[in-house]
C-alpha positions as CSV (number, residue, x, y, z in Angstrom):
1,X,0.0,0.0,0.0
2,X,1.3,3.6,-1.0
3,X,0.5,6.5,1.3
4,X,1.5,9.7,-0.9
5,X,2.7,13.4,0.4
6,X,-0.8,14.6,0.6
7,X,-1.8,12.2,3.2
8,X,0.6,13.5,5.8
9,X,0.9,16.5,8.1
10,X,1.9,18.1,11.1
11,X,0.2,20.5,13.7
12,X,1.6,22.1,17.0
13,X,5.0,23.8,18.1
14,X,8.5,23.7,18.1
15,X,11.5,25.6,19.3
16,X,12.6,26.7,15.6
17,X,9.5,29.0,15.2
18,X,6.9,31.2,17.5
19,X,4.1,30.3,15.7
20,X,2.1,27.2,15.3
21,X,3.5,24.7,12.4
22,X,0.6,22.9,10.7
23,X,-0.1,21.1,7.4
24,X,-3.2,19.9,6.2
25,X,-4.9,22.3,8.4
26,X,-8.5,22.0,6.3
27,X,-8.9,18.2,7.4
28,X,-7.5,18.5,10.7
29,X,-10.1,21.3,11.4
30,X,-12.8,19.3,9.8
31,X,-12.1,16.4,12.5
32,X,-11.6,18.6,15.5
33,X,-8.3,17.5,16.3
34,X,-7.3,21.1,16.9
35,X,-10.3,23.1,18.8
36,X,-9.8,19.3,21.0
37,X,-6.0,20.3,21.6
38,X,-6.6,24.1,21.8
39,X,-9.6,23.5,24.6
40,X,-8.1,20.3,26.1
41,X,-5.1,22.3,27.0
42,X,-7.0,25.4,28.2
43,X,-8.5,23.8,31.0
44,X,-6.2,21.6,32.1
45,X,-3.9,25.2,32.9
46,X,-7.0,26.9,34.5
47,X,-7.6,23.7,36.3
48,X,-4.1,22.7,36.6
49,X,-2.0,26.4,37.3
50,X,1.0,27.2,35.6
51,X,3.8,25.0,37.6
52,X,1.4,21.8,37.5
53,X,0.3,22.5,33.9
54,X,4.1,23.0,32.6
55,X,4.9,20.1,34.3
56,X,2.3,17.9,32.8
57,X,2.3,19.5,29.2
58,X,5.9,19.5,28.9
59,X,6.6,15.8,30.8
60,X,4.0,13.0,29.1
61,X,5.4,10.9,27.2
62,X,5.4,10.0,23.5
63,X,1.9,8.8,22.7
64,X,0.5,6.8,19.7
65,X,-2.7,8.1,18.6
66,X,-5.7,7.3,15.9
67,X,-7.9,10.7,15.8
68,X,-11.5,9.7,13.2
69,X,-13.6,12.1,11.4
70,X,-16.7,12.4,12.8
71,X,-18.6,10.6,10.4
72,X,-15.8,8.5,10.7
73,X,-14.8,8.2,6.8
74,X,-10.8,8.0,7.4
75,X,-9.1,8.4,10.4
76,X,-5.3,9.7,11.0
77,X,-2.5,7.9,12.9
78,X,-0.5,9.8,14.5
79,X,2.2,10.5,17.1
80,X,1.6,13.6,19.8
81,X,5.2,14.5,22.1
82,X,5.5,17.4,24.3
83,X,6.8,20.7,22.9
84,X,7.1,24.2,22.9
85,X,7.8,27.2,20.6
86,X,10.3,29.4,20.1
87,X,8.9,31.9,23.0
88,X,8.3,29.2,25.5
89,X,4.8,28.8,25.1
90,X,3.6,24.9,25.4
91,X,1.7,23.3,22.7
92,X,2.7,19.6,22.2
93,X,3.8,18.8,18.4
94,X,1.9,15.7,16.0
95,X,2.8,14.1,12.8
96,X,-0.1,12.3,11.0
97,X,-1.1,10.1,8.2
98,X,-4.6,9.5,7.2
99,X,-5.9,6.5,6.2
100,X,-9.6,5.4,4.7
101,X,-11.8,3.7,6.4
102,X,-11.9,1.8,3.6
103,X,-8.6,0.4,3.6
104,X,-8.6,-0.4,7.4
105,X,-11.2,1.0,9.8
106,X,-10.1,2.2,13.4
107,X,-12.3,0.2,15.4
108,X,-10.8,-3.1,13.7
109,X,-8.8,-5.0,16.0
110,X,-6.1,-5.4,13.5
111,X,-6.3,-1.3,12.7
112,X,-3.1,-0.7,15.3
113,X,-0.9,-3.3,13.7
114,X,-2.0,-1.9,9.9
115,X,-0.7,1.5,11.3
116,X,2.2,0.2,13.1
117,X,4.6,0.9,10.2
118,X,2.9,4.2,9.5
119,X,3.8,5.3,13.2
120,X,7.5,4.0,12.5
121,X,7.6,6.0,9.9
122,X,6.6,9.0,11.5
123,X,8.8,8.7,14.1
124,X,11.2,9.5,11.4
125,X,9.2,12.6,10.3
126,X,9.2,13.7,13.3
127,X,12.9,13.1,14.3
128,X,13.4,15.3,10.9
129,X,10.8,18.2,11.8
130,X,13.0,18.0,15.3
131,X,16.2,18.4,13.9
132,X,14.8,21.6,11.3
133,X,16.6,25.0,11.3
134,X,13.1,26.7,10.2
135,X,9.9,26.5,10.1
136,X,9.6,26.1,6.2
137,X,11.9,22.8,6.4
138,X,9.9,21.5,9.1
139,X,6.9,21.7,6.4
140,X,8.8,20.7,4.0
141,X,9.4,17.5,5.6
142,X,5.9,16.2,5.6
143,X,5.2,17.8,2.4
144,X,7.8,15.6,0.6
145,X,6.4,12.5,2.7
146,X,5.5,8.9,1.3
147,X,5.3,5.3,2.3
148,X,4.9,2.3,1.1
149,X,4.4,-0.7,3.5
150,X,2.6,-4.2,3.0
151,X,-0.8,-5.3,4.6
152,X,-0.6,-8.3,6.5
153,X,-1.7,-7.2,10.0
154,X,-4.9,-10.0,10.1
155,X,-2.5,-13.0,9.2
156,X,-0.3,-11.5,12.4
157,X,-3.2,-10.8,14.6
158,X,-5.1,-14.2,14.2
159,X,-1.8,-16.0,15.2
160,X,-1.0,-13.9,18.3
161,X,-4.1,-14.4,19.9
162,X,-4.5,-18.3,19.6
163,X,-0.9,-18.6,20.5
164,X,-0.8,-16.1,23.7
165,X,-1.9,-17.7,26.6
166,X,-4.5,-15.7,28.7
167,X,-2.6,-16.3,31.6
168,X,0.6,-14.7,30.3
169,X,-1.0,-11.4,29.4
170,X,-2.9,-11.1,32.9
171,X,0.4,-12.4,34.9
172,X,1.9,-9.6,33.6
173,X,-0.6,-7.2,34.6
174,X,-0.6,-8.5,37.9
175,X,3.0,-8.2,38.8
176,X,2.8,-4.1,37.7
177,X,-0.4,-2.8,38.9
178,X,-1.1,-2.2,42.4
179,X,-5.0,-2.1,43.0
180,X,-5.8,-1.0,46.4
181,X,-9.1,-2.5,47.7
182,X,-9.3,-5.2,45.0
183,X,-11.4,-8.0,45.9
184,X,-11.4,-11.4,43.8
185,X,-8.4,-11.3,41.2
186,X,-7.5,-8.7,38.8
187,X,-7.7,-10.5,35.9
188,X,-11.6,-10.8,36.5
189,X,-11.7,-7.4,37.7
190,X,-10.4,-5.8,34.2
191,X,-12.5,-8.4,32.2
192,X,-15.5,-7.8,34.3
193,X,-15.7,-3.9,34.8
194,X,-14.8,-3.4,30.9
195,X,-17.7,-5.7,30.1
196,X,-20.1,-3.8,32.5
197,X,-19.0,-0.9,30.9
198,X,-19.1,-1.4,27.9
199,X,-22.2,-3.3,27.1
200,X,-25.2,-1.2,28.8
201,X,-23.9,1.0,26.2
202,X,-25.4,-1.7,23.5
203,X,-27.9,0.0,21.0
204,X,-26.6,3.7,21.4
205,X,-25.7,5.6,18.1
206,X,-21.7,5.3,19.1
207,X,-21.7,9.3,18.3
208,X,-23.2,9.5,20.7
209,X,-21.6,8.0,23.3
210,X,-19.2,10.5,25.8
211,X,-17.7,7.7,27.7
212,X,-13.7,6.9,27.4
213,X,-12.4,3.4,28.7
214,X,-9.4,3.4,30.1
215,X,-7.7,-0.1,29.7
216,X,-3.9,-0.9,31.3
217,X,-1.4,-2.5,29.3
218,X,1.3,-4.7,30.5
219,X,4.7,-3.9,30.6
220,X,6.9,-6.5,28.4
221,X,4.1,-8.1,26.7
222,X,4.1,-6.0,23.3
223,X,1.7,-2.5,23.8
224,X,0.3,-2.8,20.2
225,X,-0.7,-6.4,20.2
226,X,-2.3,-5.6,23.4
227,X,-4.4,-2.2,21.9
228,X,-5.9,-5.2,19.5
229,X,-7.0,-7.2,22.0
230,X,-8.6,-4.8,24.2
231,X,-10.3,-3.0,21.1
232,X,-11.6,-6.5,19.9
233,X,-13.2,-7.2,23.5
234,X,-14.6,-3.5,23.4
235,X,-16.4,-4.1,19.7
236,X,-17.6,-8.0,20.7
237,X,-19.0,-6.3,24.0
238,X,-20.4,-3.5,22.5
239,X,-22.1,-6.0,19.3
240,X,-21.2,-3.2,16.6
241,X,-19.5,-1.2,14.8
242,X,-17.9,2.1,16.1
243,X,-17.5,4.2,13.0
244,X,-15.3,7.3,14.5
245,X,-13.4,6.1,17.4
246,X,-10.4,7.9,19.2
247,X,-7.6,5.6,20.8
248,X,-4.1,6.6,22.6
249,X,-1.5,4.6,23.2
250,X,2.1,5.0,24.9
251,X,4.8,5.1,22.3
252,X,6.9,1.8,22.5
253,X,10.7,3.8,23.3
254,X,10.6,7.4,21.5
255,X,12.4,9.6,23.4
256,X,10.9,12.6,25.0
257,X,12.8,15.3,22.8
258,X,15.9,14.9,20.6
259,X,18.2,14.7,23.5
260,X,16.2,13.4,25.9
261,X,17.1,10.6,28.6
262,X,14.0,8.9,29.2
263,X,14.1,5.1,28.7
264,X,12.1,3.4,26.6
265,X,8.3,2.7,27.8
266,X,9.4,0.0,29.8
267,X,6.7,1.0,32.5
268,X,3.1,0.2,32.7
269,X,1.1,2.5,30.6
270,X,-2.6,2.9,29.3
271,X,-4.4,2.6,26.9
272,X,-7.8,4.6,25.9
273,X,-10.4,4.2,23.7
274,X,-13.2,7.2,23.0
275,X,-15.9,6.0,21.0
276,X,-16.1,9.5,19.3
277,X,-14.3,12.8,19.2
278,X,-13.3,13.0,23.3
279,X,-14.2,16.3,25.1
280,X,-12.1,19.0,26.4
281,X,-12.1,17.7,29.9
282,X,-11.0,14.5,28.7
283,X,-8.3,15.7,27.0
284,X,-5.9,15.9,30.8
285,X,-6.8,12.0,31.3
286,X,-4.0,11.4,29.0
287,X,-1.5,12.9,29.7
288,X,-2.3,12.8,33.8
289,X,-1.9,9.3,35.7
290,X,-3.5,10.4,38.5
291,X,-6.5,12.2,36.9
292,X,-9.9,11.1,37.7
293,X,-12.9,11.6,35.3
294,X,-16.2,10.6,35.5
295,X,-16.3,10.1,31.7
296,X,-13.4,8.1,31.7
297,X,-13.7,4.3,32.8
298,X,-10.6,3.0,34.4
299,X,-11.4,-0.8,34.4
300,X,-9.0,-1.0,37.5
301,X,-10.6,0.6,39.6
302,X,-12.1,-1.9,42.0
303,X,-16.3,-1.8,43.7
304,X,-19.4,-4.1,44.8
305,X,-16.8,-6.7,45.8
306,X,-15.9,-9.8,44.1
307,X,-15.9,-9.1,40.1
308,X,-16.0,-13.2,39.5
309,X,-19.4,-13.3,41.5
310,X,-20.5,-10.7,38.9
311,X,-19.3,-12.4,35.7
312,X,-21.1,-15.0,33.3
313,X,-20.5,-18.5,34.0
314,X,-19.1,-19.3,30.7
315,X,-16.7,-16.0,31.1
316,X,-15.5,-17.4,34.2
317,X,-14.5,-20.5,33.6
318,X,-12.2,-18.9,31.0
319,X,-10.8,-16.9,33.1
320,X,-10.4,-19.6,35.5
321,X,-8.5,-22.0,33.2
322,X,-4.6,-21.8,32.8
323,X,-4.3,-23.0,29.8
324,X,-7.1,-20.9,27.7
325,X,-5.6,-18.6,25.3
326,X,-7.1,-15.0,24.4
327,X,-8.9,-16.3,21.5
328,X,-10.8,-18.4,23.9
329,X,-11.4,-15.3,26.0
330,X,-12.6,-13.1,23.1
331,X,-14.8,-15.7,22.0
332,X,-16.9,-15.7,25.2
333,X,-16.8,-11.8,25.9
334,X,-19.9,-11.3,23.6
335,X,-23.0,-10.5,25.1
């Protein structure tokens, strides 16, 4: 598949200029991407103040992203890192690519591993708009943009989930998240609370629908392969399709500027799925681990005791069996 220069773009600020940098300004207006950034970040810094807001804006890191039109015709992947301009003022910086529904739509579990080599490539757009000595190079780098990369993300998917044992996936949650108040085992916890939030939502235009879920990934265990999964149990839960969802993931190892000393992402992060355009409040959940919304579903977060006591019979005997795989789990999480 061939993505050609006028699929790319890039919107937000960098050191080399005082202004914003942006390409492809028409779409990226037309999907909301910037009023969403612009209001997102004027909250959080009336909510926030200046020291906590600079310290938030400036210290997230790296994050994956898939940002649908409304009526949820293409969709653009993208990567989003802190930044600032030339005048110190904080705007975090993206490089994009949009893709067609058509050729792979965002609520497909396999959509994140179509993109993967899309978001490797930008990490290379955006190492060049980085490394820029003015603002017209920077443009000029996305403007000169193409790709080609093959297709073969269902062939990869459909082997990684009836080879990865369930257990694996949930040990590994186990060992890095610290749940205070957890009753019953996390594993059911996580499966349980997505499913209860996920599927009172059943029969709602997903438009429509304000709620984010926020879903933990686990640290060694391969973050894209694990965005499939949970976006798979989201759509069997849910029963259809989500035309225009919005989904942000941490960034396997990018570093936080071009001589930054971060490590890789070798820590738990998150993963969240909006099943439209999120809103302006929702916008500090990212980039805040200890923000607490209540549009935003952190399937963690433990109540009403035991989850297991809660779950379908079928469900949790699943979970309950060492040697199931996550096939075998997403095959019971309907309904």
């Amino acid at each position: 598949m061939r993505l050609d220069s006028n699929r790319f773009g890039c919107f937000g600020k960098l050191p080399v200029s005082r202004e914003f940098l942006v390409d492809g300004a028409g779409e990226l207006a037309r999907s909301g991407f910037d009023d969403w950034m612009a209001e997102g970040l004027g909250l959080a810094k009336m909510n926030a103040g200046n020291e906590r807001f600079r310290s938030l804006a400036l210290g997230f890191s790296p994050i994956r992203f898939v940002w649908s039109m409304p009526e949820g015709t293409r969709a653009a992947a993208g990567v989003l890192v802190p930044s600032e301009d030339g005048a110190g003022r904080i705007h975090p910086f993206s490089v994009f690519a949009w893709i067609d529904r058509a050729e792979s739509a965002p609520d497909d579990p396999t959509h994140p591993l179509f993109v993967r080599a899309v978001h490797d490539y930008l990490d290379r757009l955006l190492a060049e708009c980085r490394a820029a000595t003015d603002p017209a190079a920077v443009l000029q780098v996305v403007r000169t943009a193409t790709l080609d990369f093959e297709r073969s993300a269902h062939d990869e998917y459909a082997a990684f989930i009836r080879t990865r044992s369930l257990d694996a996936l949930f040990r590994e949650l186990d060992a890095s998240l610290q749940v205070p108040g957890l009753v019953g085992s996390l594993r059911e916890q996580l499966v349980q609370a997505l499913h209860e939030s996920v599927s009172y939502l059943r029969g709602r235009p997903p438009i429509d629908i304000r709620l984010g879920i926020r879903c933990p990934l686990a640290p060694s265990f391969g973050a894209t392969h694990q965005v499939c999964v949970w976006i798979d149990l989201i759509r069997r839960m849910f029963g259809s399709a989500v035309p225009g969802p919005c989904s942000f993931w941490p960034h396997p190892g990018l570093a936080d500027s071009p001589g930054g000393t971060r490590p890789p992402a070798l820590t738990p992060g998150s993963f969240h799925f909006f099943f439209s355009r999120p809103s302006s409040a929702q916008w500090i959940s990212l980039f805040d681990p200890d923000a607490s919304l209540e549009t935003i579903s952190a399937i963690e977060q433990p109540y009403a005791g035991d989850p297991g006591d809660r779950m379908a019979p079928a469900l949790r005997t699943i979970m309950r069996t060492p040697t199931a795989t996550l096939s075998d789990l997403l095959e019971r999480a309907r309904g």
